[in-house]
Each structure stands twice: as structure tokens, then as C-alpha cells.
N, C-alpha and C positions, 0 to 999 in steps of 0.2 A: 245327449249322451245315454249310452245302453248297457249297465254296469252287469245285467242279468237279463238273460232272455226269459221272454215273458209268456206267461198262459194264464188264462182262465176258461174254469169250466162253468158253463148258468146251464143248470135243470130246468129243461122249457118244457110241459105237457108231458109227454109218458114218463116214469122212471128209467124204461130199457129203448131211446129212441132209435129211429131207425135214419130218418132224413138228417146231414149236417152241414152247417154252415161255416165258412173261413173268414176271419173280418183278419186281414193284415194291415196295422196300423204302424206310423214314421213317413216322415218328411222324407226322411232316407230313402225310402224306398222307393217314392215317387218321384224324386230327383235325381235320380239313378247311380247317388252317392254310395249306396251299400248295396248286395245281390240278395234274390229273396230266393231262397233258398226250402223255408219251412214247408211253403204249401206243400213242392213234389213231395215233401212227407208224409203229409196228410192224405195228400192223393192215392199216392202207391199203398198206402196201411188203411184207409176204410175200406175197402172191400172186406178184408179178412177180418172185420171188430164187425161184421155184418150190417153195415152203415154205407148209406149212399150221400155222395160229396155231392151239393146241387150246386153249391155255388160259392168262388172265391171275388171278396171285395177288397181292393186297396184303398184305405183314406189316409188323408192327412193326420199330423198331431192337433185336432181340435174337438174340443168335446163337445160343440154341436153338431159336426159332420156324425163323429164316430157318435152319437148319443141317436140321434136318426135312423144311420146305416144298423145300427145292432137293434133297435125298435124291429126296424121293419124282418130282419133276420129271424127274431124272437116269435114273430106272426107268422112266419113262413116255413123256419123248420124245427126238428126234436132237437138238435145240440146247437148250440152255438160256441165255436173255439176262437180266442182270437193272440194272435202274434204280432207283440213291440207297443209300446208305448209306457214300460211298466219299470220305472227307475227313480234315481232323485232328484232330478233337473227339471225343471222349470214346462219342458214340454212333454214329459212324461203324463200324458193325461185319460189313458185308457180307462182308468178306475172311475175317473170322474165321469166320464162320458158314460159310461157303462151304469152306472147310480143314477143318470136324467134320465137312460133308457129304459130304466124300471122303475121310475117315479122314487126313489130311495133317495137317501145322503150319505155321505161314506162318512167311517168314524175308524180310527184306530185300533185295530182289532188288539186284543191283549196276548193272544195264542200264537197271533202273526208279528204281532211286537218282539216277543221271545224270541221267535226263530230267528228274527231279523237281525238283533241284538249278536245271538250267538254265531250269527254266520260271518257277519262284518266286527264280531267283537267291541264293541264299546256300550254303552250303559245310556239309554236315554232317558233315565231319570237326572242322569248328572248332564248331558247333552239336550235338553228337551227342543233345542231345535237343530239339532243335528238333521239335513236333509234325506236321510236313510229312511227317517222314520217315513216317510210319504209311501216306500213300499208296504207297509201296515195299514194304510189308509186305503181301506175297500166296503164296496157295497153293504148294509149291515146286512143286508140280508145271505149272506157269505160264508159257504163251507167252508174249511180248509181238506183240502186231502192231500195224504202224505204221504212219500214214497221209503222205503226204507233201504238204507248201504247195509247191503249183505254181509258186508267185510267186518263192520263195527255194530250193524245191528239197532245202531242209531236214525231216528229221525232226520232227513235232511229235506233242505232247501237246492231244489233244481239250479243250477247256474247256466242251463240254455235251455232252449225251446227243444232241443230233441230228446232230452235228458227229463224234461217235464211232460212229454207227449210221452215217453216210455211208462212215466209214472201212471200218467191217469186214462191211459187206456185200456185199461183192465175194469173202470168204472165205465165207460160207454160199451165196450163191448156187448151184443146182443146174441147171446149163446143159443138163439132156437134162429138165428138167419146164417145162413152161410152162403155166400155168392162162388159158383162156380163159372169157370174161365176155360174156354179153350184156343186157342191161335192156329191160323195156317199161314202161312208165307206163300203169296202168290209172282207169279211171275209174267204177267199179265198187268198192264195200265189198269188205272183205276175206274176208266171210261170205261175200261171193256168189261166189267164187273160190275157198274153201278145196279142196272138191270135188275142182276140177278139176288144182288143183295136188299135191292129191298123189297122182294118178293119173297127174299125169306122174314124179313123184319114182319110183311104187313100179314102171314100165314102166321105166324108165331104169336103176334101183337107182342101185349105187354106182358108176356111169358119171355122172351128173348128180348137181351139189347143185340144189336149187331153194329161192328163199330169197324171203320177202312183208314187205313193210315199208311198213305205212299211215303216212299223215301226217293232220293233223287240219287243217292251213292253210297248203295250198299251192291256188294259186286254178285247176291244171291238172290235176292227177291226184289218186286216193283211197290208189293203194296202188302201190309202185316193185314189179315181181317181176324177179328175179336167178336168170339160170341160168349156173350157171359148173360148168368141164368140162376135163379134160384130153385130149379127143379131138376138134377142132375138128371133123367130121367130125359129132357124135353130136349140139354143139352148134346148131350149125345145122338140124339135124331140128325138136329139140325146139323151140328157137325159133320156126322156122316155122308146127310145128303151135299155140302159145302163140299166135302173130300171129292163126292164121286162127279160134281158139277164139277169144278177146279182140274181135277185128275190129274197129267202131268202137267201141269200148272204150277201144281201143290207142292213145295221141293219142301224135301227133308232141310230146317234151320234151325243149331245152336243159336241164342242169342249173347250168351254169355259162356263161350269155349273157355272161358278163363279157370270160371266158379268149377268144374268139372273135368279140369284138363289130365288130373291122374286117370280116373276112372274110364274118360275116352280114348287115352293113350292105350292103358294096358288091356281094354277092351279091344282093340286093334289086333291085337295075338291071336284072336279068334277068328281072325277074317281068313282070308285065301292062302294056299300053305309059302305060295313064294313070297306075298308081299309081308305077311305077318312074320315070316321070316327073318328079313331086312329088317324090321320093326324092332325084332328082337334083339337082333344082332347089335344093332345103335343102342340100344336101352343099355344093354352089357356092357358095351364101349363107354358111356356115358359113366354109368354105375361104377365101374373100373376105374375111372379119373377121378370123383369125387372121393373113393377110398383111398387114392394113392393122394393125393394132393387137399387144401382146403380152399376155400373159395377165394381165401385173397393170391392163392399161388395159380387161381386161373382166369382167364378170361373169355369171352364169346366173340367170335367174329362176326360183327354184324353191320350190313352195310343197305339191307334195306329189301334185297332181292331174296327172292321164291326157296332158295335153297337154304339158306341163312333164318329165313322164318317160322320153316318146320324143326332147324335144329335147336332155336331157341325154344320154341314151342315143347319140344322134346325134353330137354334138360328141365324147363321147367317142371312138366311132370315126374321126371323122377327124381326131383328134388323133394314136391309136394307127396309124395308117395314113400318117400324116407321119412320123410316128418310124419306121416299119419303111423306108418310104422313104431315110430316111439312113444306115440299116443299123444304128440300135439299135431291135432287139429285145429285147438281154437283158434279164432282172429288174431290173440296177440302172439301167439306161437308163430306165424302167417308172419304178422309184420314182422317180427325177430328173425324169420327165414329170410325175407327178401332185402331183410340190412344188411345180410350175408351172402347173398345172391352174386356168384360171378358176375364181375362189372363186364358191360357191352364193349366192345370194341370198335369203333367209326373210323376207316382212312376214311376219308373223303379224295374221290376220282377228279381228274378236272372235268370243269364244266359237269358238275353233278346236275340231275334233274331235281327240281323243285319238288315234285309229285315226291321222289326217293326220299329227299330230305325230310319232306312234313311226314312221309311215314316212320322214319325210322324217329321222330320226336312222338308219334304218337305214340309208339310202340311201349314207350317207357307208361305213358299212361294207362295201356292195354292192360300190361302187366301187372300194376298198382306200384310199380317202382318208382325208386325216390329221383324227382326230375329235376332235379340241379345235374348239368353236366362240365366237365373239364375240357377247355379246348388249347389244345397244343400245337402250335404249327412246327415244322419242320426248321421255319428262316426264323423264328421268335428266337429274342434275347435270353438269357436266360436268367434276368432280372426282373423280364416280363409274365415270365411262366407262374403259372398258380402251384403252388405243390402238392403230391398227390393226395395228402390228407382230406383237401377239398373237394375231393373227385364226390360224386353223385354217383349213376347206375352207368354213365355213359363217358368213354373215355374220345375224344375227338383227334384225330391228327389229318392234318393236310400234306400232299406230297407223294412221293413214290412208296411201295408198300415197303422196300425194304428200307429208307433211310426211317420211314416211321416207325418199323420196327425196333431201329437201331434206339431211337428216341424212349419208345415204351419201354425198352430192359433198363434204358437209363434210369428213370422215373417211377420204376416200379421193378425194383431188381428182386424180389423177393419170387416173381412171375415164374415158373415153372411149364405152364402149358397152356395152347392155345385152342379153343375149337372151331372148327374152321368146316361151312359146308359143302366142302371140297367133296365130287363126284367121278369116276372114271372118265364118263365123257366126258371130263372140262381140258382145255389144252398142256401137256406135258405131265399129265398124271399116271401113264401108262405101269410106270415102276412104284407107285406109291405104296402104303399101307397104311391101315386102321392108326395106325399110333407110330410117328415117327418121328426125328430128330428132324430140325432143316437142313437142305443143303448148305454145303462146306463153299467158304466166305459170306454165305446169309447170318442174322444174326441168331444165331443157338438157341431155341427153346423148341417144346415137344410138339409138332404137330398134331391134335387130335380129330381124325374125321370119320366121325359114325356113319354118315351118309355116302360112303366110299362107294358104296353097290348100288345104291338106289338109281333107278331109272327115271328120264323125265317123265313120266307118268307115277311113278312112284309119288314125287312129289307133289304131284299137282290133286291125287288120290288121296295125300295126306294133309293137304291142305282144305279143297271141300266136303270131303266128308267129315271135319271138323269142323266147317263153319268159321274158320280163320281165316281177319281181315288180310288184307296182304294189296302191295304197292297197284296201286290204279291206272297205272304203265300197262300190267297186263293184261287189261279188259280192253285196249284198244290194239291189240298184237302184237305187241311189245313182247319176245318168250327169252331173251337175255339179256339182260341193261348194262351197262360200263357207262360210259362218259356220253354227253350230247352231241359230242364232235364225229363218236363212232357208230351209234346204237342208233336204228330204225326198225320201224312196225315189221313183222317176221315175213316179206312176201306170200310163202306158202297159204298165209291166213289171210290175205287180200281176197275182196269180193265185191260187187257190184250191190248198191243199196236198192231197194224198192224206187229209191227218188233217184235214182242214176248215178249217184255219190262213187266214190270210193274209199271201203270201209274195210277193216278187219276184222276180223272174231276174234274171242277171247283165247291168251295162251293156253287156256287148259282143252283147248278144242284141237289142237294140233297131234294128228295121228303120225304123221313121220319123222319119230325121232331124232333121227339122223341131221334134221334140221334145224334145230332147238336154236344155234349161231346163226342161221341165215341171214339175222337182219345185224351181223356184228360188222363192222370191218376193222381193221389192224389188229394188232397183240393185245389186246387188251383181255386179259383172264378176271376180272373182277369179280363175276359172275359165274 
């Protein structure tokens, strides 16, 4: 049992070191009962405490493995951190293993007795074998270091391992190291790079790391390469010359369109006068429905496709760009926005593609939205139905668009307007407008479509130059989706492979508009 997530810090060799090591201790972890989670912690944040991670070990709950494992750790690097084994149960044995690894005995600490006492409240002087006290029971030779709640000012006891790495990483930090980072995203196999990267490794030596990491389905680059350096100065070189080997190679990549999606949106106004134009225009459309309406009187049309993904992308920025407007930024301003966040709207088409489905579930995770979804069918009883209290970011319905519709005013009559990334080119939109009522016998609410003007290239212009994921339908020519029964690769992008195949290029490669439906057949306007 693991009543508190565990750390300790042992001072090995310099006071400010620079080398660290991770000893992750539980049965748990190596029976792949519980997720370990800590080390990317560790990983991601020594670089910036100017500390080089050499090595992560998992052992067992036993204090001759872990008494071993942390010896040999203690010989090898300046810190040793280690996470789980630190509670009142029986196989809580980190402290112990840790005391044979320094030749010590552990003893009761009086200062760590206190804490202990006041966290879990009871008294072991009146309890003296209360199983709590074991968490007191450490190395003698044992600092304590303490983190302090801002809020009260008080002394406290971490109750997780990230909460206790916030604390005491301000004691390893090494304020004269600074490791500097730079990334390119190639677009190029990793074979076809090997070469050249480590003729920059063996020119640089141990002035540069240089580090290659392919990916198999990301729809921008083949391979990330990482040069990180402690001489910003030697970095820069090497980078440069990396850029001008690579050349277009080297494509412009967000990694994280999310963290930055106000400032890349509104940054967009500044590009070219027509397209920044349409940018605008949506952002006003958008702005305009968030003033007249609140987030539970609207919803997003979202079903998975190209059009649909820059409208949500959109809304989210200028939702996040009203919040920084009133001066919440912070993270919990953030999650308080997206409990608020116009809920997504899913019909599901028949014979939906699997690719559509698993994106449109990532989607909620992209955005950090809350991923319980409600799902409604059209034929469900209405004894069966979940009621909308339960709804999550994603509302589900199967069926034709309008009997679902008729469904969602049932279920959520408070609904007022809908966004929808409805475009000229799409079929029977010739009479539309920016904001409109539906048609007479459809079920009554506002239609809102920012995207009304935008062009397929618009789209596709506002998708990578943001670096936004989007359905994996459209890297094999796929450039409109509906249903499996209708929807094929776009011909126009049809091409013959090196290996005689036949293959298509990606939708956003399609120069004649006009064709964007090619690969549709029937009525099918989903898209």
C-alpha cells in the first residue's frame, strides 16, 4: 500500500552536483500493476536544475535489491533520487534498504515524527505502534528538507512524488550549469541522416550531445533531431550548420499548438491581406456568439474532418485570449475555462471510419478537455439515455443529422446556437450566411459559420502552419470524408510509387479546388 508518494534526497560527493540518478522502487511497478509515471518527471526537469539524468533503475520492494541498487548508484553519481517504497505496510522498505546502502541503521526521527503525527493527526505517544510511525523511521544520518504552503505559510508534508520533486528541487539545482536545447524536425528517414549526424557529434565531441528520434505518425516531420549543449555559443554553430545541411528538409514544427494557440491564431492577422482577412472575420463571428450567448446555450459541430478542426482550433483561441484578457491566465483559471467550454457535437455517419473516430476521441485529449463522453442514439429508449447532467466535452448521436438534431433540443433545450464548419463550397450552401436560423421544418436553432468564405486552401494553410494534428484519412488522399460506403482517396492525388504501387499525396497537396469532392459519391454533405 502507498498512503504517500515517496522521495528522498542523499547528498553524495559535491554539495552542488551535477550527475543524477533515479532508483524507482514497488512490486507495483514491475508487475505492471500501477503506471510509473515519476521518472518523465525527472527526465523532462533536470536539464533546467543543470543536472544530467544518467540513469533510471526499477527494483523490487526488497531491501537487499534496493540496498545494492542505491550502493552502486551512490559510487556512480552526485544525486541520488528515489520513488515508492515509503509508507506503513509491511513492504514499504525503501528507508531500510537505503540505511544497508550507507552502512547506517534507521531510528525514528523526532522532527519527522512531528510532521508525521500532524499530517495523519493522531498521537504516537498514545499509539506507539501505530504503523504510521514507520514513515519517521529513516537513515540517521538524514536531513529533513521542507517545502512551505504559500497559502498558510506552514510547514508541510508532500503527499505525492510531484509535489515533493517541486519541493526539493531548488536544493539540487546547480545555478552556474545551464544546458541549452535546440530542435529541428526533419522530414527525411532517419537512415538518410544517420551519416551526417554523427559527423556532427564526432566534430563537436563532448561539447554537443546530438540526439534522433523518428516517429512513425506524425503527418509533419519523419525524425525530431536534438542538440543540447552547455556552451550556447558552440550551440548555435552546430545548429546552423544542421539547418543549412537539412534545408528544406527542416520544416517549420509546433510541438504543442495547444500551449500557444491565442497568440498563433491572432498572430495570423498579420499574414497575407486576403487570408488574414477570413481569419478575422471568423474570430468576429466567433467573438459575436460568445457575447450574445454562454457556453452552455452553444455547442461545436465536430465530427472529425479538416473543416471542423480549424473551427474548433479557432474558438479555442478566442476563448483563451478572453480569459488572458481579464487577467486569468493561470492553469487553474485554464481548467475553470474548459469546464465551461462549448460541449463538441458528434452525429456519427453510417459506417463511420475508425481513423475519424479515434481522432475525434483524441481531440478531447489534445485540448485537455474533460473525456467522459454522453452517447445518445436516435432508436435508444428513453429509459436508457444518460441525462445531460452527465455529458462530459463530447455529446454523441447516431443517425440522420436532422432527427439528431431534433434529439439534442430535446436533451438540452437551453441550446441556442450551433457552430458549424460549414464553407460556400460545400453542397446547397449557395444562400447561406455567417449566422443564421435553420431551415423551415429542420429543428430551429442558430446556425453559426465563421468559415463561410474560407477556401480549401484556406483550410488546409490554417491547419499547417499551425502544426495541428488532424484525421490521418488525409495523408493518404483522402480531401472529403462522409461515410465508408461513399468516401474514396481524391483521384486527382493519385500517383505511381517508386515501387510501381499506387499511391496518393496528401490533401493538402491538391491544387484544383474545384475538386476537393472528387473522391465523394451520393448526397452525403457531412463534410
Amino acid at each position: 500500500m502507498r498512503t504517500l508518494g515517496s522521495f528522498l534526497h542523499l547528498r553524495v560527493g559535491m554539495l552542488v552536483p551535477r550527475t543524477m540518478g533515479l532508483l524507482v522502487i514497488g512490486d507495483e511497478i514491475l508487475n505492471g500493476k500501477v503506471e510509473e509515471t515519476n521518472s518523465r518527471l525527472v527526465c523532462t526537469t533536470a536539464p533546467s536544475l543543470g543536472l544530467k539524468l544518467r540513469k533510471i533503475s526499477v527494483v523490487p520492494d526488497n531491501v537487499d535489491i534496493i540496498a545494492k541498487e542505491a550502493r552502486e548508484f551512490m559510487h556512480s553519481f552526485d544525486i541520488v533520487l528515489t520513488s515508492g517504497g515509503i509508507g506503513p505496510t509491511h513492504d514499504d522498505v525503501t528507508f531500510e534498504g537505503l540505511a544497508k546502502a550507507l552502512g547506517q541503521k534507521t531510528f525514528t526521527h523526532p522532527e519527522l515524527t512531528h510532521v508525521v503525527e500532524n499530517f495523519f493527526g493522531f498521537d504516537s505517544t498514545v499509539s506507539p505502534s501505530d504503523p504510521r510511525i514507520r514513515l519517521s523511521q529513516v537513515p540517521v544520518s538524514s536531513e529533513l528538507v521542507y517545502g512551505i504552503d504559500h497559502s498558510t505559510g506552514r510547514q508541510r508534508i508532500p503527499r505525492l512524488f510531484h509535489t515533493a520533486f517541486e519541493i526539493i528541487k531548488e536544493h539540487l539545482r546547480d545555478p552556474q550549469i545551464r544546458f541549452h536545447s535546440r530542435s529541428l524536425y526533419v522530414t527525411q528517414e532517419e537512415t538518410q541522416i544517420a551519416v551526417f549526424l554523427s559527423g556532427l557529434a564526432e566534430k563537436y565531441n563532448e561539447a554537443l550531445s546530438v540526439g534522433s528520434y523518428p516517429t512513425f505518425n506524425n503527418s509533419y516531420y519523419r525524425v525530431r533531431v536534438v542538440l543540447d549543449s552547455l556552451d550556447e555559443e558552440i550551440l548555435a554553430l552546430a545548429f546552423q550548420e544542421a539547418k543549412e545541411y537539412f534545408a528544406s528538409h527542416a520544416v517549420a514544427y509546433e510541438p504543442d499548438p495547444v500551449a500557444n494557440a491565442k497568440e498563433a491564431v491572432y498572430s495570423l492577422l498579420k499574414e497575407d491581406a486576403v487570408f488574414s482577412g477570413r481569419v478575422a472575420k471568423a474570430i468576429d463571428i466567433i467573438e459575436a456568439a460568445l457575447k450574445r450567448f454562454s457556453p452552455t446555450q452553444l455547442v461545436i459541430g465536430f465530427n472529425g474532418g479538416k473543416d471542423c478542426t480549424v473551427l474548433l482550433h479557432l474558438i479555442y483561441a478566442v476563448v483563451c485570449h478572453h480569459n488572458s484578457k481579464r487577467g486569468s491566465d493561470s492553469d487553474t483559471a485554464k481548467e475553470i475555462l474548459l469546464k465551461n467550454f462549448p460541449k463538441l457535437l458528434y452525429i456519427r455517419s453510417r459506417s463511420v471510419f475508425p481513423e475519424l473516430e479515434s481522432f475525434v476521441q483524441r481531440t478531447l485529449h489534445f485540448y485537455r478537455l474533460p473525456s467522459s463522453s454522453i452517447f445518445r442514439s436516435s432508436l435508444e429508449c428513453e429509459s436508457e439515455r444518460k441525462r445531460p447532467h452527465q455529458c462530459g466535452s463530447l455529446i454523441v448521436y447516431e443517425g440522420d443529422i436532422k432527427s439528431s438534431m431534433e434529439r439534442l433540443l430535446q436533451d438540452f433545450p437551453d441550446l441556442r446556437g450551433v457552430f458549424m464548419g460549414t464553407r460556400l463550397s460545400d453542397p446547397k450552401t449557395a444562400d447561406l450566411t455567417p449566422v443564421a436560423m435553420t431551415d423551415p421544418g429542420w429543428p430551429q436553432i442558430l446556425r453559426i459559420n465563421p468559415l463561410l468564405d474560407w477556401t480549401y486552401a484556406d483550410v488546409w494553410t490554417f491547419i499547417r502552419k499551425l502544426s495541428l494534428p488532424y484525421c490521418s484519412l488525409y495523408d493518404v488522399g483522402y480531401t472529403s470524408i462522409g461515410s465508408m460506403e461513399d468516401t474514396h482517396p481524391n483521384p486527382k492525388l493519385r500517383h505511381i510509387t517508386e515501387s510501381g504501387r499506387i499511391g496518393y499525396h496528401p490533401a493538402y497537396t491538391l491544387t484544383d479546388l474545384k475538386s476537393e469532392r472528387f473522391g465523394r459519391q451520393g448526397p452525403d454533405p457531412s463534410n
